[in-house]
C-alpha positions, 0 to 999 in steps of 0.5 A, spaced: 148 357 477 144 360 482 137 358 483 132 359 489 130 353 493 124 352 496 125 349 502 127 354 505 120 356 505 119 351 510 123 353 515 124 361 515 121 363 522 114 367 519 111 369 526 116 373 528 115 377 522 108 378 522 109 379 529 114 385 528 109 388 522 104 391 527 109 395 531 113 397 525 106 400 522 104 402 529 110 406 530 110 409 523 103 412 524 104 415 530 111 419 529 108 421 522 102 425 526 107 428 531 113 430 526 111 429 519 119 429 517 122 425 523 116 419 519 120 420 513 126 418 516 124 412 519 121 411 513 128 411 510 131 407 517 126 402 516 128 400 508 135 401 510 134 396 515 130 392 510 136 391 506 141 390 511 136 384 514 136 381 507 144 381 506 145 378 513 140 374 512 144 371 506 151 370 509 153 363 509 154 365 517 155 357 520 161 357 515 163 365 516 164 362 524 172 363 525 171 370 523 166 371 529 172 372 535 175 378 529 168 381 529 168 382 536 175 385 537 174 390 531 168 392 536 172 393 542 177 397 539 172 401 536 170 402 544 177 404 544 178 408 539 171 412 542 176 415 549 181 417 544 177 420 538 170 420 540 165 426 539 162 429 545 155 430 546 151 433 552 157 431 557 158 423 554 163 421 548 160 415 545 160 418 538 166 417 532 165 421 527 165 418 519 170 423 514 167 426 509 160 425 510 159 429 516 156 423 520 157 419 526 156 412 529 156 410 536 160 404 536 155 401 543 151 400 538 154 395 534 156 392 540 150 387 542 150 384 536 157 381 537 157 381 543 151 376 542 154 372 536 161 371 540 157 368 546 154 364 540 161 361 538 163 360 545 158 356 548 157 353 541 165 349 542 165 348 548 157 347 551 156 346 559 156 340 562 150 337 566 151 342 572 153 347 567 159 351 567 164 351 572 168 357 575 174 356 570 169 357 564 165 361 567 170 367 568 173 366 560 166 367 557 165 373 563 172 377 561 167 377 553 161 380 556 165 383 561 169 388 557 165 392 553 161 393 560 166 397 562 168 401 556 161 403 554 160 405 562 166 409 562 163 414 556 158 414 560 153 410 558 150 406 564 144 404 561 146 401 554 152 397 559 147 395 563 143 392 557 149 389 555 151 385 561 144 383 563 144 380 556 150 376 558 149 374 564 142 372 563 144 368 556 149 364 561 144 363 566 139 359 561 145 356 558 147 353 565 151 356 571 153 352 577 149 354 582 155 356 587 157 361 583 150 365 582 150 364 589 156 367 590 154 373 584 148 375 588 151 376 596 157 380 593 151 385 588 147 386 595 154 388 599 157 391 594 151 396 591 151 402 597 158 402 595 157 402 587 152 408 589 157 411 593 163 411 589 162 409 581 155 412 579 156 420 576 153 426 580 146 425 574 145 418 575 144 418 582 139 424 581 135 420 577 134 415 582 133 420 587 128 423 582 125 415 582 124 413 590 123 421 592 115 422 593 114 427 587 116 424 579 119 428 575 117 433 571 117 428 565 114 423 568 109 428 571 106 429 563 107 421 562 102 420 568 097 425 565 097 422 557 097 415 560 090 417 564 088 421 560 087 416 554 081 412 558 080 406 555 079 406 547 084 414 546 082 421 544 083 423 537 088 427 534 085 433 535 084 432 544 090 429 545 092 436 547 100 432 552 102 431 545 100 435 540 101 441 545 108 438 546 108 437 554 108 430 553 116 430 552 120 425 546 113 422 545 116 419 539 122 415 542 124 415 550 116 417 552 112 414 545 109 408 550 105 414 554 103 418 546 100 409 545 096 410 551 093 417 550 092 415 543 089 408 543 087 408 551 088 402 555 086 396 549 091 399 544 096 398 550 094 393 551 094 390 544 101 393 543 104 389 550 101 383 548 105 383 542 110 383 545 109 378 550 108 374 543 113 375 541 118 373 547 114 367 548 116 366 540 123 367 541 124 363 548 119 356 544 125 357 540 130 357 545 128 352 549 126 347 544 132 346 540 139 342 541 144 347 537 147 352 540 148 358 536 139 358 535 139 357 543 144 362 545 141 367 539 134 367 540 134 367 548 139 373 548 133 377 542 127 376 548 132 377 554 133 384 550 126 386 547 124 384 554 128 388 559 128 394 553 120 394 553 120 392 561 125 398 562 121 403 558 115 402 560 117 402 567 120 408 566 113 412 563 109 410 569 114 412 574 116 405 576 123 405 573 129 411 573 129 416 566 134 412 562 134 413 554 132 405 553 128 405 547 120 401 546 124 396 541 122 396 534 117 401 536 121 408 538 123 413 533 132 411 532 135 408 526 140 405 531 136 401 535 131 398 529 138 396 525 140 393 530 134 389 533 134 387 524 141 385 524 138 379 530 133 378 527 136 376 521 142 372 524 137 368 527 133 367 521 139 365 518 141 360 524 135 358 523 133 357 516 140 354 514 142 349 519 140 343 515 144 344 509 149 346 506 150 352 501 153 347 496 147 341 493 149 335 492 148 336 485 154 342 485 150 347 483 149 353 488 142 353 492 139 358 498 138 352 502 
């Protein structure tokens, strides 16, 4: 017999949700004023994803653990699969087609959350001592993060990659490192970058960069400066916002929507919309700090480190303080992939958190929620 108990009330992580509310509505209004039929579509992505984070959310994930490391492979060999079958757009292959329903999926994608899960399993069976881990375990849990790193930079993809290993490396330095190590780390990224730019990054990478350090912005950074200063402090109306509504403002509702806030809602609806993002990392790391297990520790640091470095990258990137790279505003840009999988996270890690006291199964034998 199932029945619901209401414990679980008590223990579900509502702010992050409320936090998460006014960016989803934000988001909506703004991409419905630009392109009507891209709002239906987010529309549609959101009551997807709504399913999706109620489904996650209801997996006995704790007692389902041994499949993590499988989940994992599966999304290497889909990574795999992207060399040999992938379709190409645009001069990167990072896309499998689906048969028979004329759609593709992007397997970088799905990657993070697995990734983030398998770091989860692994430090979870064998936690850090006092002065964290040493090399040996070091470069196990490295060969992990490490993989899909080179796969998803060989499509290419350098900025999802990039992502992906911050995240890693950035969940390993809260869990705990010896302090050698990271000195070790740091000396060889600073004698090692003139020859990763040299030899390993495409002829367009490097123009973006050059683009980003030459005195004059590109054009589309160009076009942001100018929504951004033209918003003052409370915004023009629809009418008088002539960078988007003229379209000079480019992916206003993805890559560049932080400009189209700004322009919209001037310098305190930008600062409204970053400070809930400030709020809610500082949720997410509260959790993180202030809890022994494992799995919500790796979890909610390793959510806040990727909403911090997207938001960080994107924002940087519309002022001209960060090269163009397609990093989108978390939960807040156009994209079904990108909200999907933030909604897969935050799922997970309301079911870490929700469930961790009990067992599916009460005592009295009946099945229970909590």
């Amino acid at each position: 017999m199932w029945r619901f108990d209401k414990r679980i009330l008590a223990q579900f992580d509502f702010f992050s949700i409320i936090l998460i509310i006014p960016l989803v509505v934000t988001s909506h209004w703004l991409i419905g004023e630009v392109v009507p039929a891209l709002a239906q579509k987010q529309t549609a992505y959101i009551a997807v994803s709504i399913i999706v984070f109620l489904f996650v959310f209801l997996l006995p994930i704790r007692r389902m653990s041994w499949l993590i490391p499988l989940v994992y492979w599966i999304n290497i060999a889909l990574l795999v699969a992207v060399e040999f079958f992938g379709h190409s757009r645009l001069g990167a292959q990072r896309w499998i087609d689906i048969p028979f329903i004329n759609a593709t999926i992007q397997p970088s994608e799905f990657v993070k959350p697995a990734l983030i899960l398998m770091l989860a399993y692994i430090i979870n069976r064998n936690p850090p001592d006092v002065n964290g881990y040493r090399i040996k375990e070091f470069l196990k849990i490295s060969f992990y993060i490490l993989l899909p790193f080179i796969l998803i930079a060989k499509e290419p993809d350098l900025g999802t990659a990039l992502v992906l290993l911050l995240i890693g490396y950035g969940v390993l330095f809260f869990i705990g490192v010896y302090w050698k190590i990271w000195a070790t780390i740091i000396t060889a990224v600073l004698l090692l970058s003139p020859l990763a730019y040299e030899y390993a990054l495409k002829d367009y990478q490097k123009i973006r960069i050059q683009d980003f350090l030459s005195e004059k912005p590109s054009y589309h950074v160009q076009q942001s400066i100018i929504a951004i200063g033209s918003g003052g402090l409370t915004g023009k109306s629809k009418e008088e916002s002539t960078q988007t509504q003229m379209r000079f403002l480019p992916i206003a509702t993805s890559d560049f929507i932080f400009a189209f806030v700004v322009e919209r809602s001037g310098f305190l609806g930008a600062l409204a919309i970053i400070l809930v993002y400030v709020m809610l990392i500082l949720h997410l790391l509260s959790l993180s700090v202030f809890n022994k297990d494992y799995y919500i520790k790796v979890v909610t640091i390793a959510i806040s480190f990727m909403i911090f470095i997207y938001m960080g990258v994107n924002i940087s990137m519309t002022i001209g303080y960060a090269p163009v790279v397609g990093v989108p505003l978390p939960m807040f840009s156009y994209g079904g992939s990108s909200f999907l999988n933030f909604m897969v996270l935050f799922a997970i890690m309301q079911n870490l958190i929700t469930f961790r006291y009990k067992d599916m199964y009460d005592k009295s034998g009946t099945k229970s929620f909590l």
